[in-house]
Every structure is written in C-alpha cells, then in structure tokens.
PDB file as gemmi writes it, atoms N, CA and C in Angstrom:
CRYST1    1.000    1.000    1.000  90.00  90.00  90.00 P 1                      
ATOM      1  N   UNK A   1       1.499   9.669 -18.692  1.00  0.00           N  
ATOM      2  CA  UNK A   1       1.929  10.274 -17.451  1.00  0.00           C  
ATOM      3  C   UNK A   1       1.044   9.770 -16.314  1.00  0.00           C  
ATOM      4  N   UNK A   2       1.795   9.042 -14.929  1.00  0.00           N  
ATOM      5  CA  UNK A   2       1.075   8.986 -14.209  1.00  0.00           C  
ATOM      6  C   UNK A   2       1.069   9.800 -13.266  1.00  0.00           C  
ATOM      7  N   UNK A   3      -0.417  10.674 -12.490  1.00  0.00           N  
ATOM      8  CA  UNK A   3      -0.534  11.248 -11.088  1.00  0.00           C  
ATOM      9  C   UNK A   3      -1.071  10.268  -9.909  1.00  0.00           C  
ATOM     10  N   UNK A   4      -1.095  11.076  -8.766  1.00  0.00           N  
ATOM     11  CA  UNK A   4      -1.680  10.634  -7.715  1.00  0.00           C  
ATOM     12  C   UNK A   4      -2.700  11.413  -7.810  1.00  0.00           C  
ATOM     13  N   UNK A   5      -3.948  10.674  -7.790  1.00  0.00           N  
ATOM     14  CA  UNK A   5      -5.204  11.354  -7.403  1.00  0.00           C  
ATOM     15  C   UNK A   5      -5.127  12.007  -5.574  1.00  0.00           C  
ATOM     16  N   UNK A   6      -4.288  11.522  -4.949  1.00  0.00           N  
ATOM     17  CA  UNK A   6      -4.773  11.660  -3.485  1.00  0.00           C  
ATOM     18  C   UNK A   6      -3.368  11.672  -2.961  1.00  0.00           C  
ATOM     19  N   UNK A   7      -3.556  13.064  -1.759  1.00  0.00           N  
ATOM     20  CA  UNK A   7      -2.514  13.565  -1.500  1.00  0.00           C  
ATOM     21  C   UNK A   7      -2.058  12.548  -0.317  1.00  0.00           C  
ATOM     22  N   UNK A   8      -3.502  11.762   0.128  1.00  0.00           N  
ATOM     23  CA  UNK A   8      -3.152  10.479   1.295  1.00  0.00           C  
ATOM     24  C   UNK A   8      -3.296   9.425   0.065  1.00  0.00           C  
ATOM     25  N   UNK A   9      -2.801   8.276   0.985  1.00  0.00           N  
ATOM     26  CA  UNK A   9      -3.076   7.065   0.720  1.00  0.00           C  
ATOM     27  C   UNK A   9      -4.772   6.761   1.100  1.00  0.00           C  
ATOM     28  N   UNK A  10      -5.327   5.461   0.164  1.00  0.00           N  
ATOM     29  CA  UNK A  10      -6.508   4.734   0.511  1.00  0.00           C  
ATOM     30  C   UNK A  10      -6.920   4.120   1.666  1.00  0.00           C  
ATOM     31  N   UNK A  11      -5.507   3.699   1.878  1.00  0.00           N  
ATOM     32  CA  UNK A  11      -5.862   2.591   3.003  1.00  0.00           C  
ATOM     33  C   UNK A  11      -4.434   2.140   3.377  1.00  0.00           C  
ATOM     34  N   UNK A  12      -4.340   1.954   4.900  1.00  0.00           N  
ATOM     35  CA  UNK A  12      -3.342   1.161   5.023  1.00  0.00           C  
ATOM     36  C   UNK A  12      -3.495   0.371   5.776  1.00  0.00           C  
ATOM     37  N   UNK A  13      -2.540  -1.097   5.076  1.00  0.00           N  
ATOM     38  CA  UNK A  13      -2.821  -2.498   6.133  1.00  0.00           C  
ATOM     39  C   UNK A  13      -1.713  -2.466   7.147  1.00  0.00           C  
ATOM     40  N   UNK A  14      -1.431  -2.838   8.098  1.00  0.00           N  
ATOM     41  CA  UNK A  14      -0.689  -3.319   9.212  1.00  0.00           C  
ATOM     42  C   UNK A  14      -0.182  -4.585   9.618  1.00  0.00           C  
ATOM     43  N   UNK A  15       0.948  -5.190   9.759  1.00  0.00           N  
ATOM     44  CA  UNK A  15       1.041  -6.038  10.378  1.00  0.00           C  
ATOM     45  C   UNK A  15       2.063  -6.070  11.342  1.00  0.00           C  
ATOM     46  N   UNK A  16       2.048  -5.453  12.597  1.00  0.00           N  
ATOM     47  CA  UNK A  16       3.161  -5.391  13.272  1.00  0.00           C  
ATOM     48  C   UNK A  16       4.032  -3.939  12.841  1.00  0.00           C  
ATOM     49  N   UNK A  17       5.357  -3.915  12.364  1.00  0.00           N  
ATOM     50  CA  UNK A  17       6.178  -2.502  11.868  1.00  0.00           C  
ATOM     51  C   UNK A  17       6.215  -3.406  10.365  1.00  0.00           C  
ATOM     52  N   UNK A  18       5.452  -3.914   9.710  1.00  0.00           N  
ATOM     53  CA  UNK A  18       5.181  -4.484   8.082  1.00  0.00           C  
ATOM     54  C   UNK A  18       3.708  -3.700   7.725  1.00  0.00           C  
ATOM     55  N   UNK A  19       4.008  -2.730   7.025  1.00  0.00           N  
ATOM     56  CA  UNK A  19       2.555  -1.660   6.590  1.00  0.00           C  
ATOM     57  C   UNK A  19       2.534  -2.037   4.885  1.00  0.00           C  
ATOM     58  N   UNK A  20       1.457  -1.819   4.502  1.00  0.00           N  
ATOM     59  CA  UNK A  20       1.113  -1.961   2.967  1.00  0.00           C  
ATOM     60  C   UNK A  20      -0.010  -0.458   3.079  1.00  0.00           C  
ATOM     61  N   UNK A  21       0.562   0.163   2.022  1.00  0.00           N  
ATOM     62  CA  UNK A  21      -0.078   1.882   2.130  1.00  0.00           C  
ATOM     63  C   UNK A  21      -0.293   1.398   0.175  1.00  0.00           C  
ATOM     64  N   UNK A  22      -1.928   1.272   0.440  1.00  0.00           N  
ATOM     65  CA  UNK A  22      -3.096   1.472  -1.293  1.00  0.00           C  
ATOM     66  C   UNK A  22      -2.825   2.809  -1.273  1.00  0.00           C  
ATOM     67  N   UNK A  23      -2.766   3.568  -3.121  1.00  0.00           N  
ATOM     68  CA  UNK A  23      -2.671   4.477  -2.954  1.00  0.00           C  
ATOM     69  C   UNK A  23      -3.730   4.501  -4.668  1.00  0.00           C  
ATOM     70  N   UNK A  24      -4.628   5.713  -4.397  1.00  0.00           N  
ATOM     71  CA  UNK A  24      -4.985   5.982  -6.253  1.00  0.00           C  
ATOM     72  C   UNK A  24      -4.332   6.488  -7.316  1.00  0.00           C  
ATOM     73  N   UNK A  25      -4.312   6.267  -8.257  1.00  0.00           N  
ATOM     74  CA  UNK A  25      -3.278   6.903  -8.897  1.00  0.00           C  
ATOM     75  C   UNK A  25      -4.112   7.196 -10.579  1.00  0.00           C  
ATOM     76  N   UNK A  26      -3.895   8.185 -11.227  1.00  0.00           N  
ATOM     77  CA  UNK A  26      -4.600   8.196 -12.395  1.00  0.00           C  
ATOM     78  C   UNK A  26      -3.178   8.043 -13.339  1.00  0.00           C  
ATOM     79  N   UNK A  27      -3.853   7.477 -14.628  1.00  0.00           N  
ATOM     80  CA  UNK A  27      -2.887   7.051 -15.798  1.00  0.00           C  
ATOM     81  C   UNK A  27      -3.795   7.595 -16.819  1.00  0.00           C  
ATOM     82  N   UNK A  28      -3.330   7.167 -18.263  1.00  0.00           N  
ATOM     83  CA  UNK A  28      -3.641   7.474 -19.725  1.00  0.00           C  
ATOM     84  C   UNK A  28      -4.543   6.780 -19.379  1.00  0.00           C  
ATOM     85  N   UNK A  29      -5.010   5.543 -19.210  1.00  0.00           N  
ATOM     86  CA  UNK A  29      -6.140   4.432 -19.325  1.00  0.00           C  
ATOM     87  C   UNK A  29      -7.239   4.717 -18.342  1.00  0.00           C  
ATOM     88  N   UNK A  30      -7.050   6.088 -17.042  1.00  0.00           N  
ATOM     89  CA  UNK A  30      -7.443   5.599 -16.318  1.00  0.00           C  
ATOM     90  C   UNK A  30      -6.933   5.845 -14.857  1.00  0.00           C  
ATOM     91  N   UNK A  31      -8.045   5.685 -14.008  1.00  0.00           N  
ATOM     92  CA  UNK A  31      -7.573   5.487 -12.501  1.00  0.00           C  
ATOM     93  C   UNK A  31      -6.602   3.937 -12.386  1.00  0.00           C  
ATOM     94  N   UNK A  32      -5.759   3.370 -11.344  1.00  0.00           N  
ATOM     95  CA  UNK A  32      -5.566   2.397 -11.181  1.00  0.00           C  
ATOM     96  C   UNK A  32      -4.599   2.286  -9.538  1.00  0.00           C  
ATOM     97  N   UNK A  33      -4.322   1.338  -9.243  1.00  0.00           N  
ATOM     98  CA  UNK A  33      -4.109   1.715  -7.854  1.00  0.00           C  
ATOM     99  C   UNK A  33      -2.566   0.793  -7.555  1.00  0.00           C  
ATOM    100  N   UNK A  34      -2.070   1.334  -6.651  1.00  0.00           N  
ATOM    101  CA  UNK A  34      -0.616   0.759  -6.591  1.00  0.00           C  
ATOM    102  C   UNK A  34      -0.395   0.941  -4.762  1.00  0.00           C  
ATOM    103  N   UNK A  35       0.521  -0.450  -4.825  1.00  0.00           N  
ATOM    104  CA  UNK A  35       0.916  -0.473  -3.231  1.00  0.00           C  
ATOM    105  C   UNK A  35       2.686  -0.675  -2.944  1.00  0.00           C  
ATOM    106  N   UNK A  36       2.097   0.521  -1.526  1.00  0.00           N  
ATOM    107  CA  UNK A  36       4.540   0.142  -1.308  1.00  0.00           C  
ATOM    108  C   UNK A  36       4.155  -0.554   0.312  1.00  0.00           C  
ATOM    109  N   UNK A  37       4.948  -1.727  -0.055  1.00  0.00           N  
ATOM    110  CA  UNK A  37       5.030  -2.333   1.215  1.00  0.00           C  
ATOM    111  C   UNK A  37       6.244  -1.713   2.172  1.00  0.00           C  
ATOM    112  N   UNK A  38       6.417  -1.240   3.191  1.00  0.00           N  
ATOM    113  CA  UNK A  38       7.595  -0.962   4.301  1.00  0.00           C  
ATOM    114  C   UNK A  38       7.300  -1.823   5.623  1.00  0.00           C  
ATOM    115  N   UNK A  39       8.836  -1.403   6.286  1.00  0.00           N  
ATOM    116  CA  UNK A  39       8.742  -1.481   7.141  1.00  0.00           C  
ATOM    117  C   UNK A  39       8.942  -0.351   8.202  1.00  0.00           C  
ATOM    118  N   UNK A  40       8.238   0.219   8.854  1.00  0.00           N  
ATOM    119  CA  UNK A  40       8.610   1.525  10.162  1.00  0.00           C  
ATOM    120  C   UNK A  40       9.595   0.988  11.251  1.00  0.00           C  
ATOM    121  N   UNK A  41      10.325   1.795  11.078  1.00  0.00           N  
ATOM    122  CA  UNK A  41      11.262   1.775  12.682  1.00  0.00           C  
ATOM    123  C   UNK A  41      11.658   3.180  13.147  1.00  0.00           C  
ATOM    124  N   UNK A  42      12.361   2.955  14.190  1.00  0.00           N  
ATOM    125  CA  UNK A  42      12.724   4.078  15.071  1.00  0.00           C  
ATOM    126  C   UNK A  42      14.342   4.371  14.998  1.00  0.00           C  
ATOM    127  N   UNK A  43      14.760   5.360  14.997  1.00  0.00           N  
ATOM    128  CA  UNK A  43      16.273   5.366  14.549  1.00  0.00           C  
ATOM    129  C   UNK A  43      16.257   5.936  16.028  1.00  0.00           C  
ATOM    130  N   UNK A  44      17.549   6.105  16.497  1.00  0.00           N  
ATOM    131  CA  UNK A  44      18.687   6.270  17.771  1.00  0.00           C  
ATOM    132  C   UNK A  44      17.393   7.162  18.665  1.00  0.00           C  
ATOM    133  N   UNK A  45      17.362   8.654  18.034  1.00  0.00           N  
ATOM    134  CA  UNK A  45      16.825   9.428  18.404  1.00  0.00           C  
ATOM    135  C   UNK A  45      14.904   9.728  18.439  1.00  0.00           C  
ATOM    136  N   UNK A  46      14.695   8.399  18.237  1.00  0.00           N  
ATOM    137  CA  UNK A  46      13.498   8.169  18.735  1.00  0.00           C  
ATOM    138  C   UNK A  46      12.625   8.626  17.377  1.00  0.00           C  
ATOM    139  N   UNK A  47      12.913   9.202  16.114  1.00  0.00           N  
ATOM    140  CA  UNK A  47      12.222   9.363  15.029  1.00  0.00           C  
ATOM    141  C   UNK A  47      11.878   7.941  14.059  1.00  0.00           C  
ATOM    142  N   UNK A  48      10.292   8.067  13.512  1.00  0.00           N  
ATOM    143  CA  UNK A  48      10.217   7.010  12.906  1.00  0.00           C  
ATOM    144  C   UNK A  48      10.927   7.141  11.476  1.00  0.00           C  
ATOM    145  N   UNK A  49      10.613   5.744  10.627  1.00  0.00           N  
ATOM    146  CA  UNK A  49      11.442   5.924   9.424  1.00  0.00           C  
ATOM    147  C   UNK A  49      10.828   4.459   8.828  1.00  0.00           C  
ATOM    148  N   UNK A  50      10.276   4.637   7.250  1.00  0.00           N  
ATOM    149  CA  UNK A  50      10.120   3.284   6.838  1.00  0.00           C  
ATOM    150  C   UNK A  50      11.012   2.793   5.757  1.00  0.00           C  
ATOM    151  N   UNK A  51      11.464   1.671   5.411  1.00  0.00           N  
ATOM    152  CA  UNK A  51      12.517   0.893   4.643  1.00  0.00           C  
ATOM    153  C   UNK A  51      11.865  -0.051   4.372  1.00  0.00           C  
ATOM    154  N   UNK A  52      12.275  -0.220   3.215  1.00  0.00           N  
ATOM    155  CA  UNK A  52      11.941  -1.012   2.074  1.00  0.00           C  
ATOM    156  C   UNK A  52      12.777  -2.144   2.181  1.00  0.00           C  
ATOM    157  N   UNK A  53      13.500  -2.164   3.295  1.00  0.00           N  
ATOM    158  CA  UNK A  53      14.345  -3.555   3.516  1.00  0.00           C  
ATOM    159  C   UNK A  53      14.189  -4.855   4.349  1.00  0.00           C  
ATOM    160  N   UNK A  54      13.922  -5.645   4.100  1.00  0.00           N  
ATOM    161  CA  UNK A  54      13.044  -6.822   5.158  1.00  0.00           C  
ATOM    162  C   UNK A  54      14.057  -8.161   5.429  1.00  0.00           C  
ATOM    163  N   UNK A  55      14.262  -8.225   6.794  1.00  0.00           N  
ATOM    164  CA  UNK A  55      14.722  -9.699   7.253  1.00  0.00           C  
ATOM    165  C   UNK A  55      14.211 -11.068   6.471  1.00  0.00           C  
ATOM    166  N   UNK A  56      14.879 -12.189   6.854  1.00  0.00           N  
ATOM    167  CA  UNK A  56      14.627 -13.355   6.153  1.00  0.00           C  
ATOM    168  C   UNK A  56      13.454 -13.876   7.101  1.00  0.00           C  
ATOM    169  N   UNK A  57      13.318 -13.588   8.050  1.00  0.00           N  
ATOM    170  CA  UNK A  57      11.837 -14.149   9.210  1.00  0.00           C  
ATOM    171  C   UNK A  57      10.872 -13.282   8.950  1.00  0.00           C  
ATOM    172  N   UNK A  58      10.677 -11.773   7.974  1.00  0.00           N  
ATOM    173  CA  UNK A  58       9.392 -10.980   7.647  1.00  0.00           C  
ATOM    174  C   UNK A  58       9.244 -11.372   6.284  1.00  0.00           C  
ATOM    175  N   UNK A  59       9.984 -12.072   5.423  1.00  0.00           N  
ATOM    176  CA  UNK A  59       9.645 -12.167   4.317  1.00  0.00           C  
ATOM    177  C   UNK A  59       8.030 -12.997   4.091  1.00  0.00           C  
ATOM    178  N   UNK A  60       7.561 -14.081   4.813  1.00  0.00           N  
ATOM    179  CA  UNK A  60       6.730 -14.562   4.451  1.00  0.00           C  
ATOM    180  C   UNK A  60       5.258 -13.917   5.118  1.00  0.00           C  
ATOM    181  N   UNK A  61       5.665 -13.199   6.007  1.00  0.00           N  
ATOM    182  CA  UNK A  61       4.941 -11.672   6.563  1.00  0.00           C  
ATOM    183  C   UNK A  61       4.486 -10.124   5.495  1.00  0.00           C  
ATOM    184  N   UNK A  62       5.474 -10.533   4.754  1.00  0.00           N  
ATOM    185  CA  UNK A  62       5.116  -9.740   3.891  1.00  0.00           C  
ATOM    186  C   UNK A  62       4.408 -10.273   2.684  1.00  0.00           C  
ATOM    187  N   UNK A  63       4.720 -11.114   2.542  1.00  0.00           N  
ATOM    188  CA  UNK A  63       4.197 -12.046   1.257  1.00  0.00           C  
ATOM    189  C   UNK A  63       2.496 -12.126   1.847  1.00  0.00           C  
ATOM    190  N   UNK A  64       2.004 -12.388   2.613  1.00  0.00           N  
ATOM    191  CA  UNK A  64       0.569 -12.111   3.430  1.00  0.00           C  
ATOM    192  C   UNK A  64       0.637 -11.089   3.264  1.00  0.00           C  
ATOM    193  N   UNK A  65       1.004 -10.293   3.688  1.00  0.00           N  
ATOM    194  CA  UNK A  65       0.662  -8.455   3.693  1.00  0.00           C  
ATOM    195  C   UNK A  65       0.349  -8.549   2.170  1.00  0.00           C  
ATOM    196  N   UNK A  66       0.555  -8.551   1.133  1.00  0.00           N  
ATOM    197  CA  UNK A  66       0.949  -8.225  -0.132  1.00  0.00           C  
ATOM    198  C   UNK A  66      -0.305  -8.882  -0.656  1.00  0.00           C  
ATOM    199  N   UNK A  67      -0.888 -10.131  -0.284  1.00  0.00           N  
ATOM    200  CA  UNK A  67      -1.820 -10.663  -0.694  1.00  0.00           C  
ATOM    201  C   UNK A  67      -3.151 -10.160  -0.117  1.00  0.00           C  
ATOM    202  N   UNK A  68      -3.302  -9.721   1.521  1.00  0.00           N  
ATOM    203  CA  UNK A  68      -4.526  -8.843   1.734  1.00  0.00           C  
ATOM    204  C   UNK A  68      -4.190  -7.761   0.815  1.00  0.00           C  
ATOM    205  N   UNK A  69      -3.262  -7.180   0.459  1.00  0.00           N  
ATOM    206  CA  UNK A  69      -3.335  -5.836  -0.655  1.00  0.00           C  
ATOM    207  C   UNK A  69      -4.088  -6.089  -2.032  1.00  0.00           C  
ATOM    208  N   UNK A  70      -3.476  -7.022  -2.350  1.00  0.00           N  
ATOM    209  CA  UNK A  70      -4.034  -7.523  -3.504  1.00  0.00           C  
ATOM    210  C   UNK A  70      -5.383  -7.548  -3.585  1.00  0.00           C  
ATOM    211  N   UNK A  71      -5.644  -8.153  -2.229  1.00  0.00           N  
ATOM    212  CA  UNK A  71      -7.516  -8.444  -2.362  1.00  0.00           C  
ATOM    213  C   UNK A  71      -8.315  -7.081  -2.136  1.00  0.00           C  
ATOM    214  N   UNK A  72      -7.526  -5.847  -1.785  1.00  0.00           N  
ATOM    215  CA  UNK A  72      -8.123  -5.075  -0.939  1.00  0.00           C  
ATOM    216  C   UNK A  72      -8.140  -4.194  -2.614  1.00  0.00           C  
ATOM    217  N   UNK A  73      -7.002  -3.950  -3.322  1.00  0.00           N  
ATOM    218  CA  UNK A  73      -7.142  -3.810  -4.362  1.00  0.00           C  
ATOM    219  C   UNK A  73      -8.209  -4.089  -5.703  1.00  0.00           C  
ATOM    220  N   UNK A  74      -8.627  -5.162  -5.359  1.00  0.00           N  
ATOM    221  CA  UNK A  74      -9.464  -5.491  -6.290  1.00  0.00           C  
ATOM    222  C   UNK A  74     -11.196  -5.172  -5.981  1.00  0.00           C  
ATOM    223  N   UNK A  75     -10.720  -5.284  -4.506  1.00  0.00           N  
ATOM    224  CA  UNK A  75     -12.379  -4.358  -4.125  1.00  0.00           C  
ATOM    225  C   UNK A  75     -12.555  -3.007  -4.439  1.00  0.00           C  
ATOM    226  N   UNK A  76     -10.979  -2.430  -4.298  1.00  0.00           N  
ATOM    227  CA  UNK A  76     -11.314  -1.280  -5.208  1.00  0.00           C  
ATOM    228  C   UNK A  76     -12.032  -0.729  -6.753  1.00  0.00           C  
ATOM    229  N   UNK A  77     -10.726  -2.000  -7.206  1.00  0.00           N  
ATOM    230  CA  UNK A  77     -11.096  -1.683  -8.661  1.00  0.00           C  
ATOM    231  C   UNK A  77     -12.596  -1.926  -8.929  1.00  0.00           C  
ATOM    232  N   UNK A  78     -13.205  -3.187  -8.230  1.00  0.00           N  
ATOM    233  CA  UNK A  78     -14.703  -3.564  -8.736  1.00  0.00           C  
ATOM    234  C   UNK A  78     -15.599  -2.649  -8.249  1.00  0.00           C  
ATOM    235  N   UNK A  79     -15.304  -1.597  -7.154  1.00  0.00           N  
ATOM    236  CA  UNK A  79     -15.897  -0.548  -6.975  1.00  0.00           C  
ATOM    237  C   UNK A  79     -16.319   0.847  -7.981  1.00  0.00           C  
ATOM    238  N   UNK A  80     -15.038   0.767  -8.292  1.00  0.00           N  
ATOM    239  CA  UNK A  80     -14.416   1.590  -9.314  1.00  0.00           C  
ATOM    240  C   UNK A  80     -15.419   1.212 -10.462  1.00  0.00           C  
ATOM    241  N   UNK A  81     -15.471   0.215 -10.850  1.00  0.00           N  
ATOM    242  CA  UNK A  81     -16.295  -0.948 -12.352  1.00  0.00           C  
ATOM    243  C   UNK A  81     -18.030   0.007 -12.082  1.00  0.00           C  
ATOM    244  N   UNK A  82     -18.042  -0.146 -10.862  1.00  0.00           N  
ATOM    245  CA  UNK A  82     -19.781  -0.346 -10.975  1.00  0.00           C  
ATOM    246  C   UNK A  82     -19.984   1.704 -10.225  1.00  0.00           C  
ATOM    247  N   UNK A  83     -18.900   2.199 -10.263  1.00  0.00           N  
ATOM    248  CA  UNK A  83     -19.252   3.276 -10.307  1.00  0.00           C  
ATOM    249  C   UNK A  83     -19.222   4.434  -9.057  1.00  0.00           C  
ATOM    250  N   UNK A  84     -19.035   2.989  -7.841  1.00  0.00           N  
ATOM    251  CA  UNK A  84     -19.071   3.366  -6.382  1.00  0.00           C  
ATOM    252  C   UNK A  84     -17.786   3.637  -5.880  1.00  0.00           C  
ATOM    253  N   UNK A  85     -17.111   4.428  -6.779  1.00  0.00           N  
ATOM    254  CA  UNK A  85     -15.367   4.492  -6.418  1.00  0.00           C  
ATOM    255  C   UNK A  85     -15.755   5.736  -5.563  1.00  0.00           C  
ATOM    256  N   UNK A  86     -14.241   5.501  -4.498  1.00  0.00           N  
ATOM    257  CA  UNK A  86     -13.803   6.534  -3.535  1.00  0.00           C  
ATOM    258  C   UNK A  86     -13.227   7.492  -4.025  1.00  0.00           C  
TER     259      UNK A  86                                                      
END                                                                             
C-alpha cells in the first residue's frame, strides 16, 4: 500500500504554466518520491485549473522539466541515504 507522507508537495519546479510538483510518498520498501507534471490555466471565468495535456511546442519543455525533476529527485533520495531527509 502506498501513502503520502505529506499533505503538500516537496517542491515545485516551474517553467512558465509547465509545473513539476515532487511529492513523498511511503511504500512497503520504504519512503520514495514521485512527480506529476501539469500544465495551469485559466478557464472563461478566471479560475485556475491544471491538465495533464500538453501541445506539440511544450513537449520538449516538458521533457526539461522532467529531467530537473529527476535530478531534484535524486537529491532527495541521497538525502534520504545519509539520513538528512525532509
């Protein structure tokens, strides 16, 4: 069974309305950490809203986003290793 350790997210990256939200999460094995890439927009009435749906000109925007996650991820985990976890 997996939980969320944390009722927020870790961290979130930005790039423009392209967000990557780290989040902790505990498992059988363990803490381990997982990311949802969106995008935020504004519908008619001026409320935000994020989608998981991306143009063919954010795709390689996201593919960067996804890779600072990755790295940002692994500073976690090696944090995590030596004991200095958040």
């Amino acid at each position: 069974m997996t939980q969320k350790t944390n009722s927020k997210p870790l961290e979130t990256i930005r790039d423009g309305a392209l967000k990557a939200t780290i989040w902790k999460n505990q498992g059988e094995k363990g803490p381990f950490y997982s990311v949802r890439i969106t995008r935020t927009y504004t519908d008619d009435q001026g409320n935000y809203h994020d989608s998981d749906s991306f143009s063919g000109s954010e795709i390689l925007r996201v593919a960067r986003l996804a890779g600072k996650a990755y790295d940002e991820t692994a500073v976690l985990r090696s944090q995590e290793n030596e004991g200095g976890a958040q």
